[in-house]
C-alpha positions as protocol buffer text, in pm:
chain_id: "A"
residue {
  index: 1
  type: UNK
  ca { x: 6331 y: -11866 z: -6497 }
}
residue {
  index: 2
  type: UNK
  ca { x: 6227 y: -11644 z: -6763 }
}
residue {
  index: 3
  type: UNK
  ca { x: 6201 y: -11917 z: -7048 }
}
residue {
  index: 4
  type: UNK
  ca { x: 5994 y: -12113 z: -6793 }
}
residue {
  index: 5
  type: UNK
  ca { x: 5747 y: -11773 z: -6720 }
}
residue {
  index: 6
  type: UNK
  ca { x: 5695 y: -11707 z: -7106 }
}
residue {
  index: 7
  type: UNK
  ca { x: 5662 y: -12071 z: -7199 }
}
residue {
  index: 8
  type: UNK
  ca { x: 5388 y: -12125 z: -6889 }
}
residue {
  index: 9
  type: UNK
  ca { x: 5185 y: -11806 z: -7030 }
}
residue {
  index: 10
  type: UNK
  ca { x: 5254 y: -11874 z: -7417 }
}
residue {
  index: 11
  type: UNK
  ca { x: 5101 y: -12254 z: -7336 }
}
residue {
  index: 12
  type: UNK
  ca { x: 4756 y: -12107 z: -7168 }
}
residue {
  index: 13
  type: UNK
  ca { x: 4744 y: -11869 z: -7448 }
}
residue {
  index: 14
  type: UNK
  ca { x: 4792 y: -11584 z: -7250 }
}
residue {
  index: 15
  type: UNK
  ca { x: 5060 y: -11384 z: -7551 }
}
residue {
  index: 16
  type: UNK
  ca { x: 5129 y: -11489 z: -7852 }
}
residue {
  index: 17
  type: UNK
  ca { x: 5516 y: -11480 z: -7945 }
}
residue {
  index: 18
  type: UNK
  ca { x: 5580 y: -11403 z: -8329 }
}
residue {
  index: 19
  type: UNK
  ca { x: 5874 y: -11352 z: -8543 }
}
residue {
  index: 20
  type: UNK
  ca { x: 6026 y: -11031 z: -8602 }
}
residue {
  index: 21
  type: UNK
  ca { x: 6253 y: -11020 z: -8895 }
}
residue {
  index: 22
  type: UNK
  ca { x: 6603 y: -10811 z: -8903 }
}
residue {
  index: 23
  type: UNK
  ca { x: 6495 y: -10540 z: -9136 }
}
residue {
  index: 24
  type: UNK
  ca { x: 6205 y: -10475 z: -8860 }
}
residue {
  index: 25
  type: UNK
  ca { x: 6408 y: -10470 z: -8497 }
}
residue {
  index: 26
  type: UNK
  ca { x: 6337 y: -10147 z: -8366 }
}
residue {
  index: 27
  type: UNK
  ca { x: 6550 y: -10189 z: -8114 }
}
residue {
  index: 28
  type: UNK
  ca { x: 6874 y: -10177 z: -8326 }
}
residue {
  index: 29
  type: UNK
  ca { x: 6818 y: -9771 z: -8310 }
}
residue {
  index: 30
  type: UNK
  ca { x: 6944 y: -9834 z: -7920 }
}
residue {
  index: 31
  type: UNK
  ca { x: 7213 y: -10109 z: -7928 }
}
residue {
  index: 32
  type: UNK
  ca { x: 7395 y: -10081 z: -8299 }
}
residue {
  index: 33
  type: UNK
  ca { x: 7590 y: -9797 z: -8505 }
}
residue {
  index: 34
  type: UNK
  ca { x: 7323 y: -9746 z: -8801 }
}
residue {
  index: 35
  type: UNK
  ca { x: 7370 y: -9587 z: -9138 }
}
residue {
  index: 36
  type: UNK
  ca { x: 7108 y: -9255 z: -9201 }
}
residue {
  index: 37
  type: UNK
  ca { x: 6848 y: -9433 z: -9394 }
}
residue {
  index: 38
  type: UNK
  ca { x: 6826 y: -9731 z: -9140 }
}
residue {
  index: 39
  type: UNK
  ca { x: 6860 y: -9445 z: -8852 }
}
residue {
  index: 40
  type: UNK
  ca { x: 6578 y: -9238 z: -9078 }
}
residue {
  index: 41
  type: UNK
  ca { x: 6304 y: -9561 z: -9120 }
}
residue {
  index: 42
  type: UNK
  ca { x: 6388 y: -9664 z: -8729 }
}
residue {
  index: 43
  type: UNK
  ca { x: 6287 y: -9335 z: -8624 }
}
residue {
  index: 44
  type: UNK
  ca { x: 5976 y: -9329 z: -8865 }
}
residue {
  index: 45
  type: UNK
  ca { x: 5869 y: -9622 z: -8712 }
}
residue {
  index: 46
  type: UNK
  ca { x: 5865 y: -9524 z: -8406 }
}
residue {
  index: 47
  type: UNK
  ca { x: 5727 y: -9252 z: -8497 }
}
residue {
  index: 48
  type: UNK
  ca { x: 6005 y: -9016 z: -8373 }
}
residue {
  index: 49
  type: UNK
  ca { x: 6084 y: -8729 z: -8616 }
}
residue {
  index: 50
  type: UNK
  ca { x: 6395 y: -8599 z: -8700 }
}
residue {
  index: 51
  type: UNK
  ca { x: 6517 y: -8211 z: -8650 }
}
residue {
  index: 52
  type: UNK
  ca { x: 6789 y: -8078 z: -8849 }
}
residue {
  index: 53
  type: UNK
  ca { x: 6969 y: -7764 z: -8694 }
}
């Protein structure tokens, strides 16, 4: 149902669906065990800073 909703509002031009490469999938900071610097650019990204105690 879902392919048919986004493929119905993608055809009358209602979003436009572009390709997000690996080094930019923000969501990896939620679903994946990250090394600092990929945890460090994530959060920049997302404009989340980082406090060390």
């Amino acid at each position: 149902i879902r392919y048919h909703f986004l493929r119905d509002h993608y055809e009358k031009g209602d979003i436009d669906i572009d390709y997000v490469s690996t080094d930019f999938q923000l969501t990896d900071i939620f679903t994946k065990p990250l090394d600092y610097a990929r945890f460090s650019f994530i959060c920049g990204e997302l404009n989340v800073c980082i406090m060390d105690s």
